[in-house]
LOBA-691791 format. One record per residue: x, y, z of N, C-alpha, C in turn; residue number from 0. Coordinates in pm, whole numbers. Layout:
<recs>
  neast nnorth    nup caeast canorth   caup  ceast cnorth    cup seq
      X      Y      Z      X       Y      Z      X      Y      Z NUM
...
</recs>
This chain:
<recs>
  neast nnorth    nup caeast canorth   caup  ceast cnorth    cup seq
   2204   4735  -1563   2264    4612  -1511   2381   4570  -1601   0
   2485   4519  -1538   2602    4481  -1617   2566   4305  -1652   1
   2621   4289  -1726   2587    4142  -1815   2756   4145  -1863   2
   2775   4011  -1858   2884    3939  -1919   2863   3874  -2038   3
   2945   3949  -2146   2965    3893  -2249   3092   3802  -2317   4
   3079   3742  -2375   3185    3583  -2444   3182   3633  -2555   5
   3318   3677  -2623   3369    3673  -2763   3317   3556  -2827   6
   3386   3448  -2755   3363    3295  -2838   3204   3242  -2741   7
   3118   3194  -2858   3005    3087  -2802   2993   2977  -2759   8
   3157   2908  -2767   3191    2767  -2663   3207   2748  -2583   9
   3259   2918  -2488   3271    2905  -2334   3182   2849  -2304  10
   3078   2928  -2315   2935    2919  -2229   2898   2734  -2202  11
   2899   2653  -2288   2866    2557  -2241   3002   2441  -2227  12
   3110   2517  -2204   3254    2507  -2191   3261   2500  -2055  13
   3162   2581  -2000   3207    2606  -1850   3082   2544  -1777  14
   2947   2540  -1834   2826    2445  -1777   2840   2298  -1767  15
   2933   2252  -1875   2935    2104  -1898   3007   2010  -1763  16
   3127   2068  -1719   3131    2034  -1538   3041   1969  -1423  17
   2926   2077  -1447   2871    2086  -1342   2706   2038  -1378  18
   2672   2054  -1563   2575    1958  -1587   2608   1723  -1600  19
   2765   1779  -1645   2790    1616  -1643   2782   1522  -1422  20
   2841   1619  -1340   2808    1586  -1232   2687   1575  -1185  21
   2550   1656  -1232   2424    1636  -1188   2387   1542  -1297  22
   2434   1511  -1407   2383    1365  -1473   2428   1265  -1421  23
   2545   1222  -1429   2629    1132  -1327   2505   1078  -1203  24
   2529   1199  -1049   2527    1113   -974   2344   1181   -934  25
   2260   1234  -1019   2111    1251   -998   2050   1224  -1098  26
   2068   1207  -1234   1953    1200  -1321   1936   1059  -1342  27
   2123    976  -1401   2133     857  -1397   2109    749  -1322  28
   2105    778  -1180   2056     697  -1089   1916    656  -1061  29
   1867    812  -1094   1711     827  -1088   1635    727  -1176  30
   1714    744  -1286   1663     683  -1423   1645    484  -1407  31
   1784    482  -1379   1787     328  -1330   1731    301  -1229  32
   1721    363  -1092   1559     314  -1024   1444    309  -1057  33
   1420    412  -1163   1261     418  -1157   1264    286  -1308  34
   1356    215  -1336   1355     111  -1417   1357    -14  -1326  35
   1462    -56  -1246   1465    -110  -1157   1286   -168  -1056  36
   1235    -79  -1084   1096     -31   -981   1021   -155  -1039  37
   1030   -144  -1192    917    -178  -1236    956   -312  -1328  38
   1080   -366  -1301   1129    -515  -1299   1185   -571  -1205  39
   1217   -712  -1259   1263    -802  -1116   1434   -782  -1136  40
   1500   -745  -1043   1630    -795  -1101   1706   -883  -1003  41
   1815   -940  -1089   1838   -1081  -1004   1946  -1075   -877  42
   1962  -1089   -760   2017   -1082   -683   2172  -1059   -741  43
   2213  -1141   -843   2383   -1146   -858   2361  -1147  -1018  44
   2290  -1084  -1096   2304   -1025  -1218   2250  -1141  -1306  45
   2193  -1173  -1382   2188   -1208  -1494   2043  -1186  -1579  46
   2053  -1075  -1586   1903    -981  -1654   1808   -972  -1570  47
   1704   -907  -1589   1576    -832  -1530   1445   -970  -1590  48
   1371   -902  -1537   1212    -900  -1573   1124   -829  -1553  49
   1008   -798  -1687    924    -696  -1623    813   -746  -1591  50
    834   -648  -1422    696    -703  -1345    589   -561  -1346  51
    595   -486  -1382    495    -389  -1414    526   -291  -1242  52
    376   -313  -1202    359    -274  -1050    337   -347   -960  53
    416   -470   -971    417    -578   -881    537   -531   -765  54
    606   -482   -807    705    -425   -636    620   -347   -569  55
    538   -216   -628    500     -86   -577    341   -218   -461  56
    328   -299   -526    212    -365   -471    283   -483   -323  57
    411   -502   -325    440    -602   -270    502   -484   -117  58
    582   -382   -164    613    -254    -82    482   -228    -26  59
    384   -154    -51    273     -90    -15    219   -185     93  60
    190   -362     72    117    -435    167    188   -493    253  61
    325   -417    234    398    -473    382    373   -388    501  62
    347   -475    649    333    -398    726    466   -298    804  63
    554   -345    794    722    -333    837    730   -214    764  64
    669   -199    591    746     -51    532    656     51    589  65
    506     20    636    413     108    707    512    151    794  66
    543    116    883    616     112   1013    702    247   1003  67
    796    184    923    890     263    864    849    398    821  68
    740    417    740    696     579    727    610    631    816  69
    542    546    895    542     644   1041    639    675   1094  70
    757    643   1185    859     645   1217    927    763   1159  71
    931    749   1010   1013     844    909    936   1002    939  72
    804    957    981    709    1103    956    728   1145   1109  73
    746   1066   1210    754    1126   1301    876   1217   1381  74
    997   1152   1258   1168    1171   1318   1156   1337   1241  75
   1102   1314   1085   1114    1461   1032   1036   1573   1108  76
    892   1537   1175    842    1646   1226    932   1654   1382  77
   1020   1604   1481   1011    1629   1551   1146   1688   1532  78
   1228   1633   1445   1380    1709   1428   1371   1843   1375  79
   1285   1916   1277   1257    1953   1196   1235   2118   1292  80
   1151   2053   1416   1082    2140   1496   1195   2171   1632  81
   1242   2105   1638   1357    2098   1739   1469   2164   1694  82
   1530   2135   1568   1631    2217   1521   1594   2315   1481  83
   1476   2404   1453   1425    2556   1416   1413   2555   1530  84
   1351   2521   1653   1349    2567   1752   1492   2619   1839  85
   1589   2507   1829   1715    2574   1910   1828   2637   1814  86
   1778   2688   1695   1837    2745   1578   1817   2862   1613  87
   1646   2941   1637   1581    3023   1657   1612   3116   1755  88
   1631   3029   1912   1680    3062   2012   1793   3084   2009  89
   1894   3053   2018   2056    3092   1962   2061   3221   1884  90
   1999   3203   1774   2008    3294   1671   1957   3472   1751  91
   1901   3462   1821   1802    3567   1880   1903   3586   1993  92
   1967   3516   2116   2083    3522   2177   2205   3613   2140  93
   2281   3559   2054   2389    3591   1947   2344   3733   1873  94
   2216   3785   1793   2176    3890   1769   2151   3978   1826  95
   2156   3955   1996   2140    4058   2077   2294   4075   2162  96
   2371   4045   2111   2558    4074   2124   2548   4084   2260  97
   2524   3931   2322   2512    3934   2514   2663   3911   2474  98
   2787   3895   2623   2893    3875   2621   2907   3714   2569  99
   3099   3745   2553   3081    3620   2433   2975   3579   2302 100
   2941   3661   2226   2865    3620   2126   2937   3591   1979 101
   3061   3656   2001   3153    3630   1864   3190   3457   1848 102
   3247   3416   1997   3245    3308   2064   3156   3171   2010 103
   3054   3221   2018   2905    3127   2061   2878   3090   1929 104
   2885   3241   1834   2841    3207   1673   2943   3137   1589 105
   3064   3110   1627   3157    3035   1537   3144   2908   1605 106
   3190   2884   1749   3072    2750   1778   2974   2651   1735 107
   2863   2759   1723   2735    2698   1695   2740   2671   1525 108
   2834   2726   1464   2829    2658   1286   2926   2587   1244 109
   3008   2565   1356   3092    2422   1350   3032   2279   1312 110
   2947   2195   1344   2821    2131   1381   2793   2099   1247 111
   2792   2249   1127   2705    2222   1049   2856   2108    931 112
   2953   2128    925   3103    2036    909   3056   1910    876 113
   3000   1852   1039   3036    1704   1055   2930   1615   1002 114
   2991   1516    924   2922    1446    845   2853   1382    935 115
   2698   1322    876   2582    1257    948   2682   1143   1037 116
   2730    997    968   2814     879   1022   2831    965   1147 117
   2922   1057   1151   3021    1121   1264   2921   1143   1368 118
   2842   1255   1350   2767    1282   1423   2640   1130   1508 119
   2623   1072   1440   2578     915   1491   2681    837   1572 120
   2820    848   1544   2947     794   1595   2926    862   1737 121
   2959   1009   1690   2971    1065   1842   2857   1069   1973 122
   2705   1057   1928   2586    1082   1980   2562    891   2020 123
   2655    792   1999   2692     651   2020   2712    642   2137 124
   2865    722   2191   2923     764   2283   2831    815   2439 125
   2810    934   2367   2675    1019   2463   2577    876   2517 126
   2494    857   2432   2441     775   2499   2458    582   2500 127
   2567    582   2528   2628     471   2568   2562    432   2702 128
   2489    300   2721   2444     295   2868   2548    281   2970 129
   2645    237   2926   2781     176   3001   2831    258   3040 130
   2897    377   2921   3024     465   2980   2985    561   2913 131
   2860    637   2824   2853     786   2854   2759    835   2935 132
   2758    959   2920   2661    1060   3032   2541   1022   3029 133
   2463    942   2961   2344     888   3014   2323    796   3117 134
   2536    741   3122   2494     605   3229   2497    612   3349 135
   2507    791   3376   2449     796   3486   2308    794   3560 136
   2199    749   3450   2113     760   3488   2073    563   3530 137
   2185    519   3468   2155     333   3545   2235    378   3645 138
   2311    428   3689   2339     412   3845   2272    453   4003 139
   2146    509   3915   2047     553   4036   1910    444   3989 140
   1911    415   3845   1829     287   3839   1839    214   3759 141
   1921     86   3792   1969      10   3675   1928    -33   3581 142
   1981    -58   3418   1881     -94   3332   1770    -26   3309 143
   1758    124   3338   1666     217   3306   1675    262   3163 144
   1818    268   3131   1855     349   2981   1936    221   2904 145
   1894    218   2786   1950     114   2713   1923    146   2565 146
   1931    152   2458   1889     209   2313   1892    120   2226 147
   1952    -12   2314   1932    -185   2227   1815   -224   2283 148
   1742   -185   2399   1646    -267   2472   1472   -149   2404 149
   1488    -58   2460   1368      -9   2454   1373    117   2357 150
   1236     99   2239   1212     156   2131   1218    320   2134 151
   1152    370   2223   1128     509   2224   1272    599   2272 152
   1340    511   2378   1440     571   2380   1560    621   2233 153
   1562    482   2159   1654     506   2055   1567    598   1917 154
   1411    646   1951   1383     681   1838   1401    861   1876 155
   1401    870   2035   1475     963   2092   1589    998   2063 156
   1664    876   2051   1830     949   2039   1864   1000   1943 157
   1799    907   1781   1798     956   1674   1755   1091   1611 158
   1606   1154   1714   1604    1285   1704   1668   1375   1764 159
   1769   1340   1863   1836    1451   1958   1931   1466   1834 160
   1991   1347   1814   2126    1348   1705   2090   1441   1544 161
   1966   1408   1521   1946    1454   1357   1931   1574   1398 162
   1871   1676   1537   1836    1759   1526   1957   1887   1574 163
   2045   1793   1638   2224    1873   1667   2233   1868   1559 164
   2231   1825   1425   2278    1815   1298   2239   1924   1276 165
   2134   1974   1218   2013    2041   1165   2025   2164   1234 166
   2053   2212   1331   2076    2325   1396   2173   2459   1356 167
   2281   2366   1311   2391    2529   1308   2368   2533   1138 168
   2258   2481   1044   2248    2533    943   2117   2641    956 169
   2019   2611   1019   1929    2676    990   1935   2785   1110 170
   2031   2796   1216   2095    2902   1262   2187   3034   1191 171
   2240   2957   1057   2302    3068    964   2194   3147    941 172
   2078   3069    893   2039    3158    847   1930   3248    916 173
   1876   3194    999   1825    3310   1113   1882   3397   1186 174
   2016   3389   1144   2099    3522   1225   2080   3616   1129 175
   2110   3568    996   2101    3658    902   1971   3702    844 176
   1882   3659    874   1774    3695    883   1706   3778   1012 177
   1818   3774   1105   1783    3874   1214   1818   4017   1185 178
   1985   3972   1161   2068    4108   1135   2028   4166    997 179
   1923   4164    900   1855    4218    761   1764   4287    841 180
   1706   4325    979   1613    4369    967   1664   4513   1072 181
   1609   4602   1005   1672    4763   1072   1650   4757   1204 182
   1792   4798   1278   1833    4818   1410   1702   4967   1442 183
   1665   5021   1338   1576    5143   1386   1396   5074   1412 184
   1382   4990   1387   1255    4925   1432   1222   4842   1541 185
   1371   4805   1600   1380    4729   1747   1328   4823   1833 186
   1510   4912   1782   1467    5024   1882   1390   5084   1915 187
   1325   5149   1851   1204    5224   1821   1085   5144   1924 188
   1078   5024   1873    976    4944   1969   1035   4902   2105 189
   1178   4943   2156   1241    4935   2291   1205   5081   2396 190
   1194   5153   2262   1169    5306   2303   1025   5315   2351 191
    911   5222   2282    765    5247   2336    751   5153   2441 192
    875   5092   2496    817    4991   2590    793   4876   2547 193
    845   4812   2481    829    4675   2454    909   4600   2510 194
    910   4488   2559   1030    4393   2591   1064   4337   2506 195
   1197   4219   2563   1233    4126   2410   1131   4030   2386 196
   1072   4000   2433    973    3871   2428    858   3896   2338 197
    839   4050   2360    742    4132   2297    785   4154   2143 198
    898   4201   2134    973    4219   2076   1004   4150   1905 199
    997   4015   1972   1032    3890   1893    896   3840   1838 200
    779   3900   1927    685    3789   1880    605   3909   1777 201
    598   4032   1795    503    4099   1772    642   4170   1618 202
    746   4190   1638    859    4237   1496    923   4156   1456 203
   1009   4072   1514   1118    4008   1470   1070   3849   1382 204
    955   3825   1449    899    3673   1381    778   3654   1272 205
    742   3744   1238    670    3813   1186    749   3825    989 206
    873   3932   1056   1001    3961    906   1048   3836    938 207
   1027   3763    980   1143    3603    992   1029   3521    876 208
    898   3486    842    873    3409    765    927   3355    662 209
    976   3479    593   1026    3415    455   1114   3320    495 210
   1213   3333    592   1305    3234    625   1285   3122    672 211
   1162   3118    813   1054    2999    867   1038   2883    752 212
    971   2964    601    938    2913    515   1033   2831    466 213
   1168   2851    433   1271    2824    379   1320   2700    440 214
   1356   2721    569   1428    2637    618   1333   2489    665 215
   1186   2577    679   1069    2400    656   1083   2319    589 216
   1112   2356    435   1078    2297    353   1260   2212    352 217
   1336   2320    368   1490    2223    367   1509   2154    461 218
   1453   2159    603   1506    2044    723   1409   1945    684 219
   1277   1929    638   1189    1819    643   1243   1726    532 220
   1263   1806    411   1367    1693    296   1464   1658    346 221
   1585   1709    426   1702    1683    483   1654   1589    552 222
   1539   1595    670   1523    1450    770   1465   1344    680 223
   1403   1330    556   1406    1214    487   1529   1128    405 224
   1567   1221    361   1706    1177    309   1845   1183    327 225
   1831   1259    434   1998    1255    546   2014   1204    650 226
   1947   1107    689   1925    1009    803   1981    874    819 227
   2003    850    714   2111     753    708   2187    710    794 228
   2321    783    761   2430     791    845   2380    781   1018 229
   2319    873   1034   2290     900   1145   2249    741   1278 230
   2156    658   1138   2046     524   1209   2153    459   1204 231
   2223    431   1058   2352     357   1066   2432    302   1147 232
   2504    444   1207   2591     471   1321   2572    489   1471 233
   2418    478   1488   2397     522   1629   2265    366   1655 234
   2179    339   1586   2094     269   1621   2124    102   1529 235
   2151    151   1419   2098       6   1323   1990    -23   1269 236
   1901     54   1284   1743      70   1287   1645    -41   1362 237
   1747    -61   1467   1653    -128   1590   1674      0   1694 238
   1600    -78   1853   1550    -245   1850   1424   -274   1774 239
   1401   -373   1733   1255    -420   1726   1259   -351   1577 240
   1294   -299   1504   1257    -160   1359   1245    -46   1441 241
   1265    -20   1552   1178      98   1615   1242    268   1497 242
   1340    236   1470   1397     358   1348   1472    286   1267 243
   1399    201   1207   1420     151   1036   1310    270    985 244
   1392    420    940   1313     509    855   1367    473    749 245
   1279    514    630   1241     507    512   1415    485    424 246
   1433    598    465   1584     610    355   1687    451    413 247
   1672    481    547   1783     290    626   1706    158    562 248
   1548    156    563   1506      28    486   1527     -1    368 249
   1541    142    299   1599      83    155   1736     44    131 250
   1855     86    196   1974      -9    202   1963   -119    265 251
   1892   -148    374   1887    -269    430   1811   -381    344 252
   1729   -339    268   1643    -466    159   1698   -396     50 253
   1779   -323     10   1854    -366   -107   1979   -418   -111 254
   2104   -415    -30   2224    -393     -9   2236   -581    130 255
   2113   -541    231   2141    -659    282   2042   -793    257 256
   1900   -715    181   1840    -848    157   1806   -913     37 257
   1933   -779    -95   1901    -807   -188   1821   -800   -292 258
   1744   -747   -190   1598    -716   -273   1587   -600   -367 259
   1705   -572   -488   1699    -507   -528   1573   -347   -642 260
   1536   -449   -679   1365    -408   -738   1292   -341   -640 261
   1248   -435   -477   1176    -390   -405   1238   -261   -351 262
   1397   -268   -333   1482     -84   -287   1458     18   -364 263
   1456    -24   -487   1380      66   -602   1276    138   -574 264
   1181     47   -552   1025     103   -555   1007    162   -436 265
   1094    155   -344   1085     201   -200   1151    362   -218 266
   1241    353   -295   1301     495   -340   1229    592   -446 267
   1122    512   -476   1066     606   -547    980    653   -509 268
    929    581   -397    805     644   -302    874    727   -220 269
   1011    737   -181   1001     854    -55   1049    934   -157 270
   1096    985   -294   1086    1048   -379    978   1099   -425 271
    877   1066   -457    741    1134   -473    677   1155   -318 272
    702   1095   -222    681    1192    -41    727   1286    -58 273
    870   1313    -69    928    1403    -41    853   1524   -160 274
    870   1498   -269    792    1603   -370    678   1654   -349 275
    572   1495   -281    423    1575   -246    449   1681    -80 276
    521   1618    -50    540    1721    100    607   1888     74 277
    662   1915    -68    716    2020    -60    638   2071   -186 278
    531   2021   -228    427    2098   -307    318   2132   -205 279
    270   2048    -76    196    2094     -6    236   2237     59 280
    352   2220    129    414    2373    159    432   2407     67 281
    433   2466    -63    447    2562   -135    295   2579   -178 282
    231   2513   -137     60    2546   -235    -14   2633    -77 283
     32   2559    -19    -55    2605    127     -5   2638    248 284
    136   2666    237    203    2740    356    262   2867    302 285
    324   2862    180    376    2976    109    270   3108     91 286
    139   3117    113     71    3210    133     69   3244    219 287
    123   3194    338    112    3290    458    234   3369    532 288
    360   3388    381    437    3394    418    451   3564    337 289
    515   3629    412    487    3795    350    664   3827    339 290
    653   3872    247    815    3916    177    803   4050    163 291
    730   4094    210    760    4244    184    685   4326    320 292
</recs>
């Protein structure tokens, strides 16, 4: 194996210090001052703290509204999560079998992965606009049927159609490439004994796809906790009613609009340790059933 060697011993952390001062900056330092924040009071418009111990984590926990909120949160990640591997999957399997237009389809479909969350909430605004986008054709056969200010399930709908167009042309990269890694002589071969594609996919192709299954679980379910933002922001508000005030939108909204700085804290530190216990569970107890070789 070739190895790179440095005359001088200052490069080396000459050239790390970049890119360790940016992950101190805007992840360690922040971290640090919330999980301080958590565990005092601080004052709406500054003039020192107090320490309240675990009096936020106790005042967060017995609200019913932040319950709310992590159902909601648990239900947007499993259904985006499953929706965007699902039409990631399909595409990806399309495009790998070079039907016409597929050069087409695959620069397409990873366009998508570009547009920032806001945007994508901006544009999915539009779409389902009751007034003047393509949903409003569905009030003109029954009025006041579709509305995303009026009724809950619809907008907790829209929010997963939107997070999960997000979520798609990334975890499509990588199931193509996880298609095209696996030898053109083992399709065939199983085209040659009579297999179909359906057969095909379920019994070879999904099978060598785990390691990747694995991969991209564990990255869309963190992504739908903490890239959702933009998305509630721009498309819902996290109404009506809270119906998608998820986890990551309640903590700007009670820190940023109600002030409640301490309590945004402690709220960030819980979907911080969610998010950690959710990706030690898949790695303790899904990662075994995943075969790399």
């Amino acid at each position: 194996m070739r190895r790179a060697h440095f005359k001088f011993s200052w490069i080396v952390p000459l050239l790390l210090a970049p890119q360790l001062l940016v992950i101190f900056t805007f992840f360690y330092w922040p971290s640090a001052q919330a999980l301080y924040w958590a565990f005092t009071l601080e004052q709406p418009w500054g003039g020192g703290n107090t320490w309240v111990g675990w009096d936020n984590f106790r005042k967060v926990l017995s609200d019913p509204y932040y319950w709310g909120s992590v159902r909601v949160s648990v239900i947007y990640a499993l259904a985006t999560t499953v929706l965007a591997m699902g039409m990631a999957l399909t595409l990806a399997l399309f495009v790998d079998r070079q039907l016409a237009g597929y050069r087409v389809w695959r620069v397409g479909i990873i366009w998508p992965y570009a547009v920032a969350a806001p945007a994508v909430g901006l544009a999915f605004q539009f779409v389902f606009n009751p007034g003047a986008g393509i949903f409003s054709y569905i009030n003109t056969v029954s009025p006041g049927w579709w509305d995303l200010s009026k009724y809950p399930w619809q907008a907790v709908t829209a929010i997963v159609i939107a997070g999960a167009w997000k979520q798609v042309a990334y975890s499509f990269i990588f199931f193509l490439a996880a298609l095209q890694s696996i030898p053109r002589s083992l399709t065939e071969a199983a085209a040659m004994d009579g297999a179909r594609p359906l057969r095909r996919m379920l019994d070879l192709q999904l099978p060598l796809l785990t390691p990747t299954f694995f991969f991209l679980l564990v990255i869309n379910i963190t992504d739908s906790f903490t890239d959702s933002f933009g998305i509630v922001d721009t498309l819902t508000g996290g109404g009506p009613f809270r119906a998608t005030d998820l986890m990551v939108y309640k903590i700007y909204s009670d820190g940023f609009r109600g002030l409640d700085y301490s309590g945004a804290a402690a709220q960030s530190i819980i979907l911080m340790g969610l998010v950690m216990a959710l990706t030690f569970i898949q790695f303790r107890y899904i990662e075994r059933r995943v075969h790399y070789t």
